[in-house]
N, CA, C and O atoms as a GROMACS GRO file, in nm:
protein
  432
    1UNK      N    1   8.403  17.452   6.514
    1UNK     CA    2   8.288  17.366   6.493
    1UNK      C    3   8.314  17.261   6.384
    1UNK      O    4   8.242  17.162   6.370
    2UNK      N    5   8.412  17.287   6.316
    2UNK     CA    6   8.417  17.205   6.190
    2UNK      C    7   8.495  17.082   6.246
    2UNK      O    8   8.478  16.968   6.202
    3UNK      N    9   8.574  17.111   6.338
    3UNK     CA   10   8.667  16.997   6.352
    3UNK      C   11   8.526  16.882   6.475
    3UNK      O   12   8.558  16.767   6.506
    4UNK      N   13   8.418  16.927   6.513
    4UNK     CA   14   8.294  16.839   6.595
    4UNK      C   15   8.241  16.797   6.467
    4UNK      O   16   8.233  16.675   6.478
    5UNK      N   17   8.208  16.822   6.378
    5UNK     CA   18   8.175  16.796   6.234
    5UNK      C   19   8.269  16.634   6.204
    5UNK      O   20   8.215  16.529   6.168
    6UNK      N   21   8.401  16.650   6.228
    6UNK     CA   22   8.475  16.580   6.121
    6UNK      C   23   8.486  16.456   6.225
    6UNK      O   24   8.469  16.346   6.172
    7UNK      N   25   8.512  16.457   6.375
    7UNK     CA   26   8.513  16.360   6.468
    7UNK      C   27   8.345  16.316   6.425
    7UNK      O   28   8.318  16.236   6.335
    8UNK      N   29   8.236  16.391   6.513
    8UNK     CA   30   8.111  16.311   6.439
    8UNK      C   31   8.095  16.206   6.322
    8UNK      O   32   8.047  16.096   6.349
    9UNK      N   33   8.136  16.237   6.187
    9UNK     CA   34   8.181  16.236   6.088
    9UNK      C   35   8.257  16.060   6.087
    9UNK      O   36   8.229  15.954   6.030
   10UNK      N   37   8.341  16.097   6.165
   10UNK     CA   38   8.454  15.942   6.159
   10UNK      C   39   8.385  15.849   6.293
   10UNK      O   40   8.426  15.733   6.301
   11UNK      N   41   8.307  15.884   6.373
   11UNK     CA   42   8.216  15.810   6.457
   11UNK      C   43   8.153  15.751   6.380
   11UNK      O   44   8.162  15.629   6.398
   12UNK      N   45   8.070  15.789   6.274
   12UNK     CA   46   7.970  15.769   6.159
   12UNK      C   47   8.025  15.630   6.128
   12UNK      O   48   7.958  15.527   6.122
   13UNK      N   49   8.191  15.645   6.104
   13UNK     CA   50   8.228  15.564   5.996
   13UNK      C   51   8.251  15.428   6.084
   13UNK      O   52   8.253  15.322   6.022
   14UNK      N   53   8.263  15.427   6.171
   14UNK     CA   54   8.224  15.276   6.291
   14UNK      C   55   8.147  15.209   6.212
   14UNK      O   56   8.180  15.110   6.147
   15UNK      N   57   7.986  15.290   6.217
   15UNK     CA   58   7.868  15.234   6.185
   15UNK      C   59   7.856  15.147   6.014
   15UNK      O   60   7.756  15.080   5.991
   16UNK      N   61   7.938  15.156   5.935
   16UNK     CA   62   7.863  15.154   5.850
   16UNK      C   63   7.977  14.982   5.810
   16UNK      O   64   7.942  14.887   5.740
   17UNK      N   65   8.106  15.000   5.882
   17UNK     CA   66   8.148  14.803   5.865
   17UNK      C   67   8.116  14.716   5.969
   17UNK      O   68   8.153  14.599   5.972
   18UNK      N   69   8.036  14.779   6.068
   18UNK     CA   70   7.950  14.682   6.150
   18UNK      C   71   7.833  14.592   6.068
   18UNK      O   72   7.818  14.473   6.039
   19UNK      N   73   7.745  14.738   6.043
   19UNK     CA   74   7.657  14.704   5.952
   19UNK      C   75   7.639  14.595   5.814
   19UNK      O   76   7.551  14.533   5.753
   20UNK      N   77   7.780  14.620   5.814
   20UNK     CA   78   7.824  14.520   5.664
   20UNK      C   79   7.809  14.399   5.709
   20UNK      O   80   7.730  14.312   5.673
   21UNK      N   81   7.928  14.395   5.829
   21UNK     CA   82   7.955  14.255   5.868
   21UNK      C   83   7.865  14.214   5.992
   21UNK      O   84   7.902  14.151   6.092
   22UNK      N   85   7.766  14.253   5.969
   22UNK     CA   86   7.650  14.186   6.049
   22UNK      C   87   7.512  14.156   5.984
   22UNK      O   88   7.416  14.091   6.026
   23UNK      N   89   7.541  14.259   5.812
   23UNK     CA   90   7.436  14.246   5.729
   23UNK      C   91   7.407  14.128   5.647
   23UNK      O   92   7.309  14.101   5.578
   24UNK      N   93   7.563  14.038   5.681
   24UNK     CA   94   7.563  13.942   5.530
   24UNK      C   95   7.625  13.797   5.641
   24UNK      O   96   7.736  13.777   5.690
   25UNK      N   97   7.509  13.727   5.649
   25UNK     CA   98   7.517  13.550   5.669
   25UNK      C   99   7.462  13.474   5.588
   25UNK      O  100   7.384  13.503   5.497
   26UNK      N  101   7.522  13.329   5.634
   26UNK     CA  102   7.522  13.220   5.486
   26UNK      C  103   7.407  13.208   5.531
   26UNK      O  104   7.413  13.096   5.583
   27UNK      N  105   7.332  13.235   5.543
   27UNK     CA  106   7.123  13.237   5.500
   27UNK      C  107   7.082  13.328   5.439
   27UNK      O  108   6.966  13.337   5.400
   28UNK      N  109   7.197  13.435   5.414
   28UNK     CA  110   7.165  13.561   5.364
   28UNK      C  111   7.169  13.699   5.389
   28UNK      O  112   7.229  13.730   5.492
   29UNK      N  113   7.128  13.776   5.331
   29UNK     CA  114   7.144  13.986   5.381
   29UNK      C  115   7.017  13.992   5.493
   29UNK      O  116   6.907  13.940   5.513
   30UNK      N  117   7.101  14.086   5.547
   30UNK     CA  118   7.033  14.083   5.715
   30UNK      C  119   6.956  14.261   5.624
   30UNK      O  120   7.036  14.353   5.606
   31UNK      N  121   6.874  14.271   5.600
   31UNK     CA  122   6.850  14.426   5.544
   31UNK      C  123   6.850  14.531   5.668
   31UNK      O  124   6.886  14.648   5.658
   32UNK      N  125   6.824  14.495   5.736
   32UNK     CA  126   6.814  14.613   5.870
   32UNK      C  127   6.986  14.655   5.894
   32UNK      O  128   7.030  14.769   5.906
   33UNK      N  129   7.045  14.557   5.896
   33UNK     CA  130   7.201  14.584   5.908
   33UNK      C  131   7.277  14.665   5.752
   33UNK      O  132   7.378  14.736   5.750
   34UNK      N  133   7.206  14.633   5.655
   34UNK     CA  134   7.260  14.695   5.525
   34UNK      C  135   7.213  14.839   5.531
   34UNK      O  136   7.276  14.931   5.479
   35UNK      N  137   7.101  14.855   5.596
   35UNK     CA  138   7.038  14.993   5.587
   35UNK      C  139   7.091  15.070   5.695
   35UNK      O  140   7.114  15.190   5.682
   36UNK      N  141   7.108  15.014   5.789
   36UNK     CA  142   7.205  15.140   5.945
   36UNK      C  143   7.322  15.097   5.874
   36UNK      O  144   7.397  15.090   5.971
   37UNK      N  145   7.397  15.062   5.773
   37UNK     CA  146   7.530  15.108   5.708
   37UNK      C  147   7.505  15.178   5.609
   37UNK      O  148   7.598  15.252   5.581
   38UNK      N  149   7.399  15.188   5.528
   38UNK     CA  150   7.402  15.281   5.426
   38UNK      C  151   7.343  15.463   5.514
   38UNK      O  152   7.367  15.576   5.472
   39UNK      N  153   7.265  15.424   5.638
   39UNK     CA  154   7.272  15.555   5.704
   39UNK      C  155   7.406  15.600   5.762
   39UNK      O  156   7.441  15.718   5.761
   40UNK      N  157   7.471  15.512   5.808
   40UNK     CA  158   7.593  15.561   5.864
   40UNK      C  159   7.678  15.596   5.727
   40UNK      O  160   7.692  15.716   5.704
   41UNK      N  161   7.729  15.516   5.645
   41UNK     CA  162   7.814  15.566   5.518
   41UNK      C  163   7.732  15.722   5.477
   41UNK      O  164   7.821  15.786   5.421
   42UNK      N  165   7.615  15.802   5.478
   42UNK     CA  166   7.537  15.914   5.430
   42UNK      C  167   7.563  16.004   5.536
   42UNK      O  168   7.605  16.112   5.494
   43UNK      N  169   7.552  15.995   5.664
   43UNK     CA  170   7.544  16.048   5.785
   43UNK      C  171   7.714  16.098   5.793
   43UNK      O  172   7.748  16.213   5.822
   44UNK      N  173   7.802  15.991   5.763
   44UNK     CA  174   7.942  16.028   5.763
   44UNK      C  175   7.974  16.109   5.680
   44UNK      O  176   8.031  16.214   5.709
   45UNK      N  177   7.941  16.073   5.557
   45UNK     CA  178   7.978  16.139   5.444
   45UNK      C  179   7.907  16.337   5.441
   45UNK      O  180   7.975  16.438   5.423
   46UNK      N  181   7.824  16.332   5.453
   46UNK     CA  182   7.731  16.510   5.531
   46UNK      C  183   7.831  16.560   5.615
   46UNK      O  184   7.890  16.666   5.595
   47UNK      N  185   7.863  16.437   5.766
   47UNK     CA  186   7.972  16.574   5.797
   47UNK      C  187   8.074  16.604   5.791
   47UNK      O  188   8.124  16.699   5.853
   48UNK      N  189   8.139  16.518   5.702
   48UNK     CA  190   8.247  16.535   5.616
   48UNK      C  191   8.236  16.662   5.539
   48UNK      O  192   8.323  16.748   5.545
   49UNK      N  193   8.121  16.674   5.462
   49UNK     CA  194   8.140  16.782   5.370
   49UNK      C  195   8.110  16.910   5.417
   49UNK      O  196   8.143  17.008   5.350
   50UNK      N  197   8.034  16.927   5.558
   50UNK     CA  198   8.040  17.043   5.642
   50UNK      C  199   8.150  17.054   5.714
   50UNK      O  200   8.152  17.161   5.774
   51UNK      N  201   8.274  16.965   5.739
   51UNK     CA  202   8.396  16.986   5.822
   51UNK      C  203   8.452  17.049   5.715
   51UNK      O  204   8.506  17.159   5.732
   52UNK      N  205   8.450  16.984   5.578
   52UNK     CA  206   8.571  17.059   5.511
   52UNK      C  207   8.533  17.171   5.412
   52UNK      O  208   8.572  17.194   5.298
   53UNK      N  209   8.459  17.224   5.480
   53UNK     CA  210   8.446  17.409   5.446
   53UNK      C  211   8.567  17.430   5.446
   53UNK      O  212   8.635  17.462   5.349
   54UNK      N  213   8.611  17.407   5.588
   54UNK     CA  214   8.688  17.510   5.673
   54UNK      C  215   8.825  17.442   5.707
   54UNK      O  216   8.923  17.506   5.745
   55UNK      N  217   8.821  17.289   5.688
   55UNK     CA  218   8.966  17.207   5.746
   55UNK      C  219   9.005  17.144   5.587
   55UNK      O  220   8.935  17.071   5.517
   56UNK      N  221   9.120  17.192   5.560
   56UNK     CA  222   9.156  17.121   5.410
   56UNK      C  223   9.145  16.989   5.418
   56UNK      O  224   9.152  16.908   5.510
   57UNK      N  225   9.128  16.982   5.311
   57UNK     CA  226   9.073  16.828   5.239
   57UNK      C  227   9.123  16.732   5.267
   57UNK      O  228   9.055  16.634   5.298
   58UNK      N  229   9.238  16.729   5.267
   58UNK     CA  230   9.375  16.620   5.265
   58UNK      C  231   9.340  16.569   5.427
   58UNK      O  232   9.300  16.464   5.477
   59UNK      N  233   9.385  16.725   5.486
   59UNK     CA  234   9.369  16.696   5.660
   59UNK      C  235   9.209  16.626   5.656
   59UNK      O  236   9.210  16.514   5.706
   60UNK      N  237   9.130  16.651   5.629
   60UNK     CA  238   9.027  16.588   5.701
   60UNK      C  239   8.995  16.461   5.663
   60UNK      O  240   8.930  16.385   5.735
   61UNK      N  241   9.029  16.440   5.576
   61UNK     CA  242   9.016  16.305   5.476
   61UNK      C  243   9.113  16.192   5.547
   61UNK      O  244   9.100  16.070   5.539
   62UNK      N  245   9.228  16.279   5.628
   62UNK     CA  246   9.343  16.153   5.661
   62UNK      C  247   9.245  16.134   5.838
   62UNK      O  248   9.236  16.037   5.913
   63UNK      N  249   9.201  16.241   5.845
   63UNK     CA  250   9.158  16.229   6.017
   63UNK      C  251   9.043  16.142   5.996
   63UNK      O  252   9.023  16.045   6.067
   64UNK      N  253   8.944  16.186   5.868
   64UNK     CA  254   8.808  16.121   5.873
   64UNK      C  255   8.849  15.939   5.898
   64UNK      O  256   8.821  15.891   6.008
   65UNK      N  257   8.923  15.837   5.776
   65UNK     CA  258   8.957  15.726   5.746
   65UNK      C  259   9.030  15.746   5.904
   65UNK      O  260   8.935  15.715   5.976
   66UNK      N  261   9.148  15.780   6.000
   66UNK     CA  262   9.183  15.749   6.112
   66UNK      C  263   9.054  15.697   6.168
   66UNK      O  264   8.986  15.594   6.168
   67UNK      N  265   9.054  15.811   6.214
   67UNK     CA  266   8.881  15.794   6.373
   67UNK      C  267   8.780  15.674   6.337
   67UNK      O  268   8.711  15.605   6.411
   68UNK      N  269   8.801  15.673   6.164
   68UNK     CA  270   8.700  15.548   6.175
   68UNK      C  271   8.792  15.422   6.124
   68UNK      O  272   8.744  15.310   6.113
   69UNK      N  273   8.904  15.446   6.100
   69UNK     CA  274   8.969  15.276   6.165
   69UNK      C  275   9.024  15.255   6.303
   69UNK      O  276   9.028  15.139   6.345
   70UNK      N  277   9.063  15.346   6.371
   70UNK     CA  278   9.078  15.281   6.487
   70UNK      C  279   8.968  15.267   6.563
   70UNK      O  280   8.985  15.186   6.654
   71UNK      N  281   8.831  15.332   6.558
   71UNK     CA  282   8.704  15.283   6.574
   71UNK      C  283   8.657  15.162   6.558
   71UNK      O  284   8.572  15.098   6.619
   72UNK      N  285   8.747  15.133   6.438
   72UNK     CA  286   8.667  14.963   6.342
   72UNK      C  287   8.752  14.848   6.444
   72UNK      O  288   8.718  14.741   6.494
   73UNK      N  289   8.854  14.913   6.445
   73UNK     CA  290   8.960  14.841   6.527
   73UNK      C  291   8.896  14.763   6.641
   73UNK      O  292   8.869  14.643   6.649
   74UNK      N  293   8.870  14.913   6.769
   74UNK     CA  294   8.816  14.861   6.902
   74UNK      C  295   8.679  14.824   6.858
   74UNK      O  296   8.643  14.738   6.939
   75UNK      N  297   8.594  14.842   6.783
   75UNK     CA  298   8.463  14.747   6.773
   75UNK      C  299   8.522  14.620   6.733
   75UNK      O  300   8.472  14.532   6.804
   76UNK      N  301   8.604  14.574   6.652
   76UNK     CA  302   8.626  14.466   6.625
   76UNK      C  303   8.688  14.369   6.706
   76UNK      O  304   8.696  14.253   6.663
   77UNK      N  305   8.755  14.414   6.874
   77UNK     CA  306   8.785  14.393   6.947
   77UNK      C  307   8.701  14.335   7.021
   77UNK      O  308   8.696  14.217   7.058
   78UNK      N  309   8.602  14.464   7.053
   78UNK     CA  310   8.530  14.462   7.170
   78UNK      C  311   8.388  14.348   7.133
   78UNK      O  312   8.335  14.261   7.203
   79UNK      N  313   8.359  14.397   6.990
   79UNK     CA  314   8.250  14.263   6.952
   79UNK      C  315   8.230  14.168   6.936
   79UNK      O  316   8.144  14.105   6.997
   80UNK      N  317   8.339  14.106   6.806
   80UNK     CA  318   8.410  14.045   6.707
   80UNK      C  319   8.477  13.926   6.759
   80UNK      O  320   8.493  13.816   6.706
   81UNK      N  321   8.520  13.978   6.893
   81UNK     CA  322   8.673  13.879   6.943
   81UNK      C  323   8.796  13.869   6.855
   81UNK      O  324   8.872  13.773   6.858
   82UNK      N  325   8.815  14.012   6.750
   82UNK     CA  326   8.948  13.983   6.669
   82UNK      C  327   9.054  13.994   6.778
   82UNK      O  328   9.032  14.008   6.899
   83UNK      N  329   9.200  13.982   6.706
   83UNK     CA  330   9.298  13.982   6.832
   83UNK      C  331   9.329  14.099   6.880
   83UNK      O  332   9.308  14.193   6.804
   84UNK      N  333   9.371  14.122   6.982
   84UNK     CA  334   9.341  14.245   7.049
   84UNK      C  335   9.564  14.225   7.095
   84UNK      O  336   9.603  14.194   7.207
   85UNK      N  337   9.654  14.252   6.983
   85UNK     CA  338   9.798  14.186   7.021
   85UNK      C  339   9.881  14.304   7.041
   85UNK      O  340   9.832  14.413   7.009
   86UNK      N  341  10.025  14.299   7.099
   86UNK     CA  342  10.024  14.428   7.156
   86UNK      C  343  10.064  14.497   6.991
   86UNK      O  344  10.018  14.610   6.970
   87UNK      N  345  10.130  14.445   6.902
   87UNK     CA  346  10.176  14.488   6.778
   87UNK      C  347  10.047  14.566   6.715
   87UNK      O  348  10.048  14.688   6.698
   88UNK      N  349   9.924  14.472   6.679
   88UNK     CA  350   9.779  14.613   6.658
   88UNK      C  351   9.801  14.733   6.744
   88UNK      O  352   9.795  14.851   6.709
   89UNK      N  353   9.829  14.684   6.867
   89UNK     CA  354   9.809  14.803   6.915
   89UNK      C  355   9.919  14.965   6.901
   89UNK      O  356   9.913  15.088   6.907
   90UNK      N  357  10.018  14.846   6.879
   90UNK     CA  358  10.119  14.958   6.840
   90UNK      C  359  10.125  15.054   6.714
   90UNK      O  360  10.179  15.163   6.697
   91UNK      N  361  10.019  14.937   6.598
   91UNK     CA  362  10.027  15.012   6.460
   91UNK      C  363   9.898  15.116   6.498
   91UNK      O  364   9.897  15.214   6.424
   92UNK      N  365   9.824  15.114   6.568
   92UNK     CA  366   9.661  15.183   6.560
   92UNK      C  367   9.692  15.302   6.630
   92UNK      O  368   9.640  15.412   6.610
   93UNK      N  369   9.815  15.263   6.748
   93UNK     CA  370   9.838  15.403   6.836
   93UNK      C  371   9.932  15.522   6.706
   93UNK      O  372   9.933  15.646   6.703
   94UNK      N  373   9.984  15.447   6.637
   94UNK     CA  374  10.086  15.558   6.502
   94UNK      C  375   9.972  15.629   6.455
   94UNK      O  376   9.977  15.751   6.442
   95UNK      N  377   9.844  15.545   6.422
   95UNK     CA  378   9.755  15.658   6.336
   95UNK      C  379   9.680  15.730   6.432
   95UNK      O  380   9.610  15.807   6.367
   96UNK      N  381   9.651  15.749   6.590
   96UNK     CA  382   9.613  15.805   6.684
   96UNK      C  383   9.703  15.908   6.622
   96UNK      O  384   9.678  16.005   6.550
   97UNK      N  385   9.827  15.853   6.674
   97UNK     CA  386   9.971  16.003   6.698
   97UNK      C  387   9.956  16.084   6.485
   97UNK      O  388   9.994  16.197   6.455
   98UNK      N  389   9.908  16.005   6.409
   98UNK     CA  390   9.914  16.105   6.333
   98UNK      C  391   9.794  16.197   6.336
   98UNK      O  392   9.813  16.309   6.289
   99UNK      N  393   9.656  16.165   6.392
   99UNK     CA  394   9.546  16.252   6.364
   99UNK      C  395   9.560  16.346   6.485
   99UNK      O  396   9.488  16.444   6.501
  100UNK      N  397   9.647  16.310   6.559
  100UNK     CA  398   9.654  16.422   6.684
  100UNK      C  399   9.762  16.510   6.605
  100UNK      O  400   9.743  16.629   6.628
  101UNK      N  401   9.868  16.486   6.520
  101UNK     CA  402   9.928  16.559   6.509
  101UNK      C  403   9.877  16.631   6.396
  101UNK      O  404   9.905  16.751   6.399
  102UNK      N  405   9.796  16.584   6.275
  102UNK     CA  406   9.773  16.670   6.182
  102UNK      C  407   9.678  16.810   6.278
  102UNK      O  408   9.676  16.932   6.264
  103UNK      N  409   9.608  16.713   6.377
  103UNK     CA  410   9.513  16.854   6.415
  103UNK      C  411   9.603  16.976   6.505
  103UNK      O  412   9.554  17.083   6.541
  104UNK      N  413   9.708  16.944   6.525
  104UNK     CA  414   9.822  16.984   6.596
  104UNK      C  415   9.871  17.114   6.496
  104UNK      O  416   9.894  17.226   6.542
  105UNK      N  417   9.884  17.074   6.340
  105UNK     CA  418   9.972  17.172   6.238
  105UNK      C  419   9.839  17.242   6.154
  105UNK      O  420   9.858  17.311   6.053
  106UNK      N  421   9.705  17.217   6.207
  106UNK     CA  422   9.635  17.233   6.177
  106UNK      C  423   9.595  17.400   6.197
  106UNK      O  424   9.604  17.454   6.308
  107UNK      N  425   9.538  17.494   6.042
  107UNK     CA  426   9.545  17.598   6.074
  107UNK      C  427   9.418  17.662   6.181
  107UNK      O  428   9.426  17.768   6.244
  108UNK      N  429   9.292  17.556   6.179
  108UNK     CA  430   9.155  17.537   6.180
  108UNK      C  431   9.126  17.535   6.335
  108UNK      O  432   9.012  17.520   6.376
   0.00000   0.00000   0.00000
């Protein structure tokens, strides 16, 4: 259960640089967008600290920051129009292959 905790957890963490970068235009802070990032940064951070009862710290901490950059990644793709080149893709698939593998040596 802890490791549905820690994915939940890094889903969370999508939410909260959308929020940023949709909260702040040159007219000003969008507050509805600052506030679904300060729920998502709270929401992430909770099941973070219920995953790592049970999954050491290090491991969950490197999986939590994964899931939610290559998250930030394809939102930033899919929203954004950032570049979508095959080289991103090659660096984003290394941190895939490391959170598959920490959960791989994982005792949890």
């Amino acid at each position: 259960m802890a490791w549905v905790y820690l994915v939940v957890a890094g889903i969370f963490e999508w939410g909260w640089p959308v929020g940023l970068k949709l909260g702040m235009t040159d007219s000003g802070l969008r507050w509805g967008w600052i506030g679904f990032a300060v729920i998502c940064i709270v929401a992430s951070g909770a099941c973070l600290l219920v995953a790592q009862k049970s999954i050491p710290m290090g491991t969950a901490y490197a999986v939590w920051t994964g899931i939610g950059a290559v998250g930030a990644f394809a939102i930033g793709i899919v929203l954004f129009a950032e570049p979508a080149t095959l080289l991103r893709f090659l660096f984003v698939g290394m941190i895939v292959l490391g959170i598959v593998g920490l959960k791989l040596v994982s005792g949890s």
